[in-house]
VOPA-817738 format. One record per residue (C-alpha): x, y, z; residue number from 1; chain; residue in one letter. Coordinates in pm, 1 decimal. Layout:
# VOPA-817738
NODE | X | Y | Z | NUM | A | A
...
This chain:
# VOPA-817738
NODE | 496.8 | 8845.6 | -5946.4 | 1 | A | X
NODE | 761.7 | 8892.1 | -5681.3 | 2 | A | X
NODE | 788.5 | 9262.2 | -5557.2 | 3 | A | X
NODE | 1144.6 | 9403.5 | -5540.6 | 4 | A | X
NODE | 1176.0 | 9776.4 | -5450.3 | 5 | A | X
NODE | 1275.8 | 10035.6 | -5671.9 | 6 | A | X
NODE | 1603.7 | 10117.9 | -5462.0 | 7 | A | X
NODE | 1799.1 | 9826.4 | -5584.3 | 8 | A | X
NODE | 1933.3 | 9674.6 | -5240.3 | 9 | A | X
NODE | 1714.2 | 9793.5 | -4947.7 | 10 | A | X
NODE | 1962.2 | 9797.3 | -4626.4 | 11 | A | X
NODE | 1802.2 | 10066.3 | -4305.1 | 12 | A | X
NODE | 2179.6 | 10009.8 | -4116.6 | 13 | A | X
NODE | 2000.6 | 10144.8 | -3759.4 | 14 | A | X
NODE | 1766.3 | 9832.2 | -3814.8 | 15 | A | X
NODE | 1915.6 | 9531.3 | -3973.3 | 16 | A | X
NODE | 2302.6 | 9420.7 | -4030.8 | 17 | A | X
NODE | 2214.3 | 9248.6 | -4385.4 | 18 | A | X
NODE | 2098.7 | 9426.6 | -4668.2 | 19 | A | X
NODE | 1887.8 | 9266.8 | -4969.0 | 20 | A | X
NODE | 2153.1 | 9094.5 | -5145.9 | 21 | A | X
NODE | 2312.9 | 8938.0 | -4841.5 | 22 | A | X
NODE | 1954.5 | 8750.2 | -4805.1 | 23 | A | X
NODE | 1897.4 | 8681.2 | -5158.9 | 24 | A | X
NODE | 2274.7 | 8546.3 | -5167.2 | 25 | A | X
NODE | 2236.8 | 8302.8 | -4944.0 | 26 | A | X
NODE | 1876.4 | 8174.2 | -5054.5 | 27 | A | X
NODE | 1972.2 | 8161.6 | -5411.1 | 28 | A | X
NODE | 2239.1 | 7864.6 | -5278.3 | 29 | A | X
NODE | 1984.9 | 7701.2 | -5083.2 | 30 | A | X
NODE | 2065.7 | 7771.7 | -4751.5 | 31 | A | X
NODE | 1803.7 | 7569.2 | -4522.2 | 32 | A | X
NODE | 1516.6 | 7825.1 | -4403.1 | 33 | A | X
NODE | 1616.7 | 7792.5 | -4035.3 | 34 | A | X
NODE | 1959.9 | 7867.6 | -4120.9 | 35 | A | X
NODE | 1894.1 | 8203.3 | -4252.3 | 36 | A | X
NODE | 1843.7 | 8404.5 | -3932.6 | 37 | A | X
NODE | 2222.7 | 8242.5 | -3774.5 | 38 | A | X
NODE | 2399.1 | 8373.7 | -4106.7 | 39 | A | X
NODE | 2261.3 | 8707.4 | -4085.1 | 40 | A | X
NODE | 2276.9 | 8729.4 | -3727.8 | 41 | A | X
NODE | 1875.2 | 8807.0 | -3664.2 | 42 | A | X
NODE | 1600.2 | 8678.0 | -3567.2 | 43 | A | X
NODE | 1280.2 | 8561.8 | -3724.6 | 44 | A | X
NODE | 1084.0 | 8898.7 | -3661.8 | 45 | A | X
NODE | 1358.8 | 9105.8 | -3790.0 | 46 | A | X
NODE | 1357.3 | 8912.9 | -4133.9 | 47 | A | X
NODE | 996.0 | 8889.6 | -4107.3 | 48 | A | X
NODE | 997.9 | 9333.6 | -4101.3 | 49 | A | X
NODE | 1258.4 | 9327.6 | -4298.6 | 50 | A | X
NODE | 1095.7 | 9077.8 | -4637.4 | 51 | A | X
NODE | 741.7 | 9326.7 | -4569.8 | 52 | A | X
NODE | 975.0 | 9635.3 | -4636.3 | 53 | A | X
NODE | 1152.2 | 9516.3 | -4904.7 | 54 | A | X
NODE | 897.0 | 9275.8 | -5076.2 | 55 | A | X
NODE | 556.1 | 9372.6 | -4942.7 | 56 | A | X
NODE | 529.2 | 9016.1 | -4810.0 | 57 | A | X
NODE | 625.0 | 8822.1 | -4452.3 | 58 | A | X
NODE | 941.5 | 8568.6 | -4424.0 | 59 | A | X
NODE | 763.6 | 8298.6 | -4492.1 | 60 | A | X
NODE | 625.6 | 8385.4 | -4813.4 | 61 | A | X
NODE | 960.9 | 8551.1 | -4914.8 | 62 | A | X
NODE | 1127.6 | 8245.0 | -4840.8 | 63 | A | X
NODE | 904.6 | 8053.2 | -5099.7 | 64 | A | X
NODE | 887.4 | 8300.2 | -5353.6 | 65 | A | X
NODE | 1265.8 | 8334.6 | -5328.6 | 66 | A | X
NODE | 1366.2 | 7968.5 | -5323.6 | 67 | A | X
NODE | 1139.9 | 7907.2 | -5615.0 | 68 | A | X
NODE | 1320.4 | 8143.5 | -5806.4 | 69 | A | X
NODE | 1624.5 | 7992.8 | -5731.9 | 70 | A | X
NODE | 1510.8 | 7640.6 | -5845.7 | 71 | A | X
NODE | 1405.6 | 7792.7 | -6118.5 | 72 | A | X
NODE | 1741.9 | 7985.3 | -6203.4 | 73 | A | X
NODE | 1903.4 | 7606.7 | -6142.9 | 74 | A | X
NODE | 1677.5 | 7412.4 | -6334.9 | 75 | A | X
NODE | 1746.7 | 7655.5 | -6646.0 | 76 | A | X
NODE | 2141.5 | 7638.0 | -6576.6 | 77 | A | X
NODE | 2099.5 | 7257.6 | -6584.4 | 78 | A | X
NODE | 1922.9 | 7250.7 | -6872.0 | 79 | A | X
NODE | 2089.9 | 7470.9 | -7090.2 | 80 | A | X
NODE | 2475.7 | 7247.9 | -7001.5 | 81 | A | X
NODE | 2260.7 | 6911.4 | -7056.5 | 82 | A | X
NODE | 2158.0 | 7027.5 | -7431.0 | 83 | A | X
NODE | 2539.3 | 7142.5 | -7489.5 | 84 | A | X
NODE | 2616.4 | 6765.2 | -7418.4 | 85 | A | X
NODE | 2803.6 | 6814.6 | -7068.2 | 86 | A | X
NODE | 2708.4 | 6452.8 | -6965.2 | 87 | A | X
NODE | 2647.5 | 6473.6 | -6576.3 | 88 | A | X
NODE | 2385.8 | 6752.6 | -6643.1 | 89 | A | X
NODE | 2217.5 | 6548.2 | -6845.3 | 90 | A | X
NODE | 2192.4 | 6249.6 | -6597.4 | 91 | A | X
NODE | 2084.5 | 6517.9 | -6355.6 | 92 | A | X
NODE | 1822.5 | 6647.0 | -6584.4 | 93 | A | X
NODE | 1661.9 | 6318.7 | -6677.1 | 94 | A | X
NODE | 1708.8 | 6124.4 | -6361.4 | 95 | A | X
NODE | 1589.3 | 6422.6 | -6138.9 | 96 | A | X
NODE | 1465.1 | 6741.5 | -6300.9 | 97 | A | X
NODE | 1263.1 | 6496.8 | -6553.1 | 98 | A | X
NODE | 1212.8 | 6186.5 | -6298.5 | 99 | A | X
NODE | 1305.6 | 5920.1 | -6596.9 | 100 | A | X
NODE | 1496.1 | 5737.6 | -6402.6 | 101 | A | X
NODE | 1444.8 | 5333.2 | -6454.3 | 102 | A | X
NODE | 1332.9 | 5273.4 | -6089.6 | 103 | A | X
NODE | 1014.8 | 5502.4 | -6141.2 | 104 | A | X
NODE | 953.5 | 5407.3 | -6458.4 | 105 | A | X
NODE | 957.2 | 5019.9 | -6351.4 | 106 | A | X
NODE | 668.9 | 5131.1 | -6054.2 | 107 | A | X
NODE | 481.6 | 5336.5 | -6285.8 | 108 | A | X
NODE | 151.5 | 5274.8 | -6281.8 | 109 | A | X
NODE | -42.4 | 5218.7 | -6668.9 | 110 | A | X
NODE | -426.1 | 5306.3 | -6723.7 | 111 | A | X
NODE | -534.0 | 5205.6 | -7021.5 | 112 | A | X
NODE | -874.0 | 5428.1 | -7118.4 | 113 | A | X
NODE | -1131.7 | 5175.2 | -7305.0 | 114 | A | X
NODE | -1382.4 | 5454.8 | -7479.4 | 115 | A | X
NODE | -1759.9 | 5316.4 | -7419.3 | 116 | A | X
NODE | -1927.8 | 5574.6 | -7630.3 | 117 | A | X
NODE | -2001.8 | 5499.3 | -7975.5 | 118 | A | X
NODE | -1811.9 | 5665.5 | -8285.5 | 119 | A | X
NODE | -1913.5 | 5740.1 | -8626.5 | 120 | A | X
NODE | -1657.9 | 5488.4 | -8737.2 | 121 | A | X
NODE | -1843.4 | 5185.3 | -8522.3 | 122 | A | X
NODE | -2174.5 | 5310.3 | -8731.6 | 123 | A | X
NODE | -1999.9 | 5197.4 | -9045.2 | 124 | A | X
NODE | -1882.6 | 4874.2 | -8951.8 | 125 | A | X
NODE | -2262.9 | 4736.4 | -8850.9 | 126 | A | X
């Protein structure tokens, strides 16, 4: 899974001016990926150090491993008001999280699987 030092919130002051919650923060409310580096105030290469020091991994992957967390964190928030009945996270959860909503369901393409190979059952009947 996702490596995340011992030392609870790497932050090496003399190098960077964010620290490991300040970046995880801002990714876990979806801040767009070239946004990142204007909010901390650094560039690409210093977040690309930074995510190999703190989670053994460049920016790039960090930013995917992190995000997905995040969706995942979200998806489980939505989930859990839509089955206490809070009505807009359940439209959320069906029409998005789900895709049930009408429009896909109307372009849906249906397969119908004809089996060609013999059963015992079509034995019987001859």
């Amino acid at each position: 899974m996702f490596k995340r030092d011992a030392t609870k919130n790497f932050s090496d002051t003399s190098r960077f001016v964010f620290d490991q919650d300040m970046l995880e923060n801002y990714l876990s409310c979806f801040t767009p990926k070239e946004n990142i580096p204007t909010v901390l105030g650094c560039t690409k290469t210093n977040l690309d150090e930074f995510c190999k020091a703190c989670y053994g991994c460049g920016w790039d992957e960090a930013y995917l491993n992190l995000t997905g967390l995040a969706d995942a964190f979200a998806r489980q928030a939505v989930q859990k008001l839509a089955f206490m009945g809070n009505q807009t996270a359940l439209k959320i959860l069906t029409e998005h999280m789900m895709k049930l909503d009408r429009e896909e369901q109307a372009n849906t393409l249906r397969v119908q699987i004809v089996a060609d190979v013999p059963t015992p059952d079509d034995n019987k009947k001859e």
